[in-house]
C-alpha beads as a LAMMPS data file, in Angstrom:
LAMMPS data file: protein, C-alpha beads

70 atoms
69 bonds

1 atom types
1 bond types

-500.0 500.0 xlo xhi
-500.0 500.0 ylo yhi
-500.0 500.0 zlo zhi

Masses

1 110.0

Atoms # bond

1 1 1 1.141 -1.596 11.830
2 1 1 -1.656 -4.096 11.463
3 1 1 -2.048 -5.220 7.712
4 1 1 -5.128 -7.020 5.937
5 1 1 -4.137 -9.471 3.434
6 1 1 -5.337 -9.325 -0.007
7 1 1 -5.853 -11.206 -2.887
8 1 1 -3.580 -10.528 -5.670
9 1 1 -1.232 -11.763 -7.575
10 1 1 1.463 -9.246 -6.740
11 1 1 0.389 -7.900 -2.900
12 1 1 0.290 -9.590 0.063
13 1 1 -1.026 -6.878 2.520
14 1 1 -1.703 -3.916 3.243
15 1 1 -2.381 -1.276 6.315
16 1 1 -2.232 1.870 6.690
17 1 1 -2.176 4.548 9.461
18 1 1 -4.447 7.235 9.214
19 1 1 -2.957 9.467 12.121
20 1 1 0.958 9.240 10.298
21 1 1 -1.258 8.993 6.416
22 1 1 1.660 6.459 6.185
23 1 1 0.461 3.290 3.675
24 1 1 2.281 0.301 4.493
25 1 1 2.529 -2.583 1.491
26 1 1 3.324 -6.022 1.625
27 1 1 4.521 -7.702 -1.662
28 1 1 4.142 -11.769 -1.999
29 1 1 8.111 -11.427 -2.551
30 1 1 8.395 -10.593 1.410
31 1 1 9.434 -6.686 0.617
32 1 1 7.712 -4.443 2.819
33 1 1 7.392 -0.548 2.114
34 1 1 5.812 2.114 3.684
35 1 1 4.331 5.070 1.461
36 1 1 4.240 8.434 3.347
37 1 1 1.783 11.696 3.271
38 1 1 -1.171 9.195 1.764
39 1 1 -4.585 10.389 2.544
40 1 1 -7.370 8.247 3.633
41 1 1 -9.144 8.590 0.365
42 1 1 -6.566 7.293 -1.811
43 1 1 -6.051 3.994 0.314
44 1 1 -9.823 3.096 0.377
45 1 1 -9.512 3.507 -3.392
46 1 1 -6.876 0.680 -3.230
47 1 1 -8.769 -1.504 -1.164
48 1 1 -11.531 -1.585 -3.647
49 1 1 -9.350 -1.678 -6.546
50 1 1 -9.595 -4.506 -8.275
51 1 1 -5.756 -4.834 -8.834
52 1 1 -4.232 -3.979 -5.910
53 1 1 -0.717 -4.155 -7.690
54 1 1 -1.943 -2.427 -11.093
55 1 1 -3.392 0.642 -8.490
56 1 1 -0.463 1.111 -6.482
57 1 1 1.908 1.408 -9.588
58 1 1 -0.204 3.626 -11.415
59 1 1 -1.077 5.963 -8.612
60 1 1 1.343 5.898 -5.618
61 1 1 4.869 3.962 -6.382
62 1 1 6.612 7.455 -8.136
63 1 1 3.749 9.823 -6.663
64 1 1 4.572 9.311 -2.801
65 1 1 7.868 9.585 -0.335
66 1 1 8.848 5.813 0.374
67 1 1 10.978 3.726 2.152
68 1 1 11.653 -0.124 2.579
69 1 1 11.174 -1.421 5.837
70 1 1 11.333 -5.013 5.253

Bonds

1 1 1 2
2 1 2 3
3 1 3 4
4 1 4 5
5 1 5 6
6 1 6 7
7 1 7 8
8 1 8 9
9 1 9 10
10 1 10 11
11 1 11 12
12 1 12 13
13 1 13 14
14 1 14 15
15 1 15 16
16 1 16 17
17 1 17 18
18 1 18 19
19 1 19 20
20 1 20 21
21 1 21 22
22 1 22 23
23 1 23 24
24 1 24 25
25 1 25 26
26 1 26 27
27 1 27 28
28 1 28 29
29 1 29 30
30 1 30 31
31 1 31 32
32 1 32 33
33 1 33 34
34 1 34 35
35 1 35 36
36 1 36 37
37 1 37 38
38 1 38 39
39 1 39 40
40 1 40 41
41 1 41 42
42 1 42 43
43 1 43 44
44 1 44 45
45 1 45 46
46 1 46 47
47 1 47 48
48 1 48 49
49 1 49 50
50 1 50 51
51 1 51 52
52 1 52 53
53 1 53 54
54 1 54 55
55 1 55 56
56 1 56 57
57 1 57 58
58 1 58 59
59 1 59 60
60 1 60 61
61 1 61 62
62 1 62 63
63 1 63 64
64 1 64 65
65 1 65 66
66 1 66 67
67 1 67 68
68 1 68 69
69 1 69 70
């Protein structure tokens, strides 16, 4: 899955896949997980977000089916 870095202090990328609504999330510490059943709407919500680690703890860590892939 392609990913589009970001700046943060916390992420390093993220893609996602809208046909499998899986969410895939680079941290800077090299640990990549995927997120599964995300909708579209929810990741263009991160991508604006102006945290991109504040959003994804608040609103997908515990909320989503996950599993690390990397």
């Amino acid at each position: 899955m392609d990913r589009q870095l970001v700046a943060s202090s916390n992420v390093a990328s993220i893609g996602y896949d809208e046909a499998s609504a899986t969410l895939e999330v680079q941290f800077l510490n090299g640990a990549v997980y995927q997120y599964f059943n995300v909708g579209s709407d929810l990741h263009t919500q991160l991508m604006a977000a102006p945290s991109k680690g504040q959003f994804i703890h608040a609103y997908i860590r515990n909320a989503y089916p996950y599993s690390r892939v990397g």
